[in-house]
C-alpha positions in Angstrom: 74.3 26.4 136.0 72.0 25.2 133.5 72.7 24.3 130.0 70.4 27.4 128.9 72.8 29.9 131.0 75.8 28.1 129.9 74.8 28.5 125.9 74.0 32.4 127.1 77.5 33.3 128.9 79.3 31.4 125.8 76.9 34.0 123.4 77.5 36.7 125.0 81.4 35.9 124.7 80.8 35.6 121.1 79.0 39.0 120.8 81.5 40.7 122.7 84.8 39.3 120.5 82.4 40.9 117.7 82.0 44.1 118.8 86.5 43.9 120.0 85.0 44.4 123.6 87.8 42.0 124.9 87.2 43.2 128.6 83.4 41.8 128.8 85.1 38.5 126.6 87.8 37.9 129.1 85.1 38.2 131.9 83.2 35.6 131.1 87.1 33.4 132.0 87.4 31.5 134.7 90.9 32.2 136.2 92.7 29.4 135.5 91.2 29.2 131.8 93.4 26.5 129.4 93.2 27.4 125.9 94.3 25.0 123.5 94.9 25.3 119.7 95.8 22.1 117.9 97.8 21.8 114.8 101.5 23.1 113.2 101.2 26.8 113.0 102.7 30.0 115.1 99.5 29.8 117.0 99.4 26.2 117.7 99.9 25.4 121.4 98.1 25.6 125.1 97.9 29.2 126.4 97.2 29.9 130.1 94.9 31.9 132.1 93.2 35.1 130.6 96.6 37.1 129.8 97.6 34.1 127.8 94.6 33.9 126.0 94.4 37.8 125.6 98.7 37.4 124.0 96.8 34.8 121.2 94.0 37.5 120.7 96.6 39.7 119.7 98.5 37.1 117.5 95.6 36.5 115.7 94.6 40.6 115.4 98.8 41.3 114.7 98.7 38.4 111.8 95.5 39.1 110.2 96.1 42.9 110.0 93.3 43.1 112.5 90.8 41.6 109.9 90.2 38.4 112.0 86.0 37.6 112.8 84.1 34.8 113.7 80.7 34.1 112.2 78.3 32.1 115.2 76.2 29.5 113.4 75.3 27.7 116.2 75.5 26.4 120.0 75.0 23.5 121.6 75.0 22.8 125.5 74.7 21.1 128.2 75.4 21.2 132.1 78.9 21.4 131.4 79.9 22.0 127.6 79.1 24.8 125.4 80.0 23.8 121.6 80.0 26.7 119.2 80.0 25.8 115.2 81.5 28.6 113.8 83.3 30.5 110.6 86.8 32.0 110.9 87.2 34.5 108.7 90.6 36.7 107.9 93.1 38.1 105.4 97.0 38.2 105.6 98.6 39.9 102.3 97.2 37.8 99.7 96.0 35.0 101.7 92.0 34.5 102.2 90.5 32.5 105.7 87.2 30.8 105.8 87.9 27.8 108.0 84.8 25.9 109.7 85.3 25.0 113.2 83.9 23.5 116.1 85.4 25.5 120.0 84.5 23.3 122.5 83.8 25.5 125.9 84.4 23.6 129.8 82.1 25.6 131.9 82.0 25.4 135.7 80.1 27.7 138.2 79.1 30.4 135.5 83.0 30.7 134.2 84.7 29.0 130.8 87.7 26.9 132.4 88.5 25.2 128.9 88.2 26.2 125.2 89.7 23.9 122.4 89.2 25.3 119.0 88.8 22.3 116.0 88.7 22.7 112.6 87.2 21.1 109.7 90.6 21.5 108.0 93.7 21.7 110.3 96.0 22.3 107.1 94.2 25.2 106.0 94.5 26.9 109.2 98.0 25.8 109.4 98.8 27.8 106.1 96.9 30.8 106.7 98.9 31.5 110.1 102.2 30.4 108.7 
């Protein structure tokens, strides 16, 4: 795969977790996909393998009152990485998220195998999911 079809499949992951199409999001995982989440929180932690990573999507839906989105600013790619500079955006009761981030993508043979989402401030994220 190219870093052009890489940068698509990882856009088209985007536009589907926009529209809460989770099936075409979770087809664009490779199998054995490892999804890590650094920092303190609830949702800290490594999840495994699609129906991991489909038990954080509802943590983060279930915490947020379902008002969780991401705004796509940009992508970067290559042969094997996808970087995604993003916005997370959310409420919980009177708490407000808008949390830059980076979400590093591992692509192999036209599949994400890795994510690892990074954030401009860890601490922030910490307390909004807390």
């Amino acid at each position: 795969m190219t870093a052009q079809d890489n940068a698509q499949l990882i856009r088209r992951g985007y536009e589907a977790f926009d529209k809460g199409d989770i099936p075409a999001v979770v087809a664009i995982f490779d199998d054995d996909i490892s999804w890590h989440i650094p920092g303190r929180s609830p949702l800290a932690g490594d999840y495994s393998g699609p129906e991991g990573v489909l038990g954080f999507f509802g943590q983060l839906q279930e915490r947020s009152g379902g008002s969780f989105r991401l705004e796509l600013h940009d992508l970067l790619a290559s042969d094997d990485h996808v970087v995604a500079l993003a916005t997370e955006m959310g409420t919980r009761g009177d708490k407000s998220l808008s949390a830059q981030t980076v979400h590093v993508w591992h692509v192999r043979e036209g599949k994400a195998t890795e994510f690892w989402g990074l954030a401009a401030d860890t601490y922030a994220l910490d307390e909004f999911w807390s």
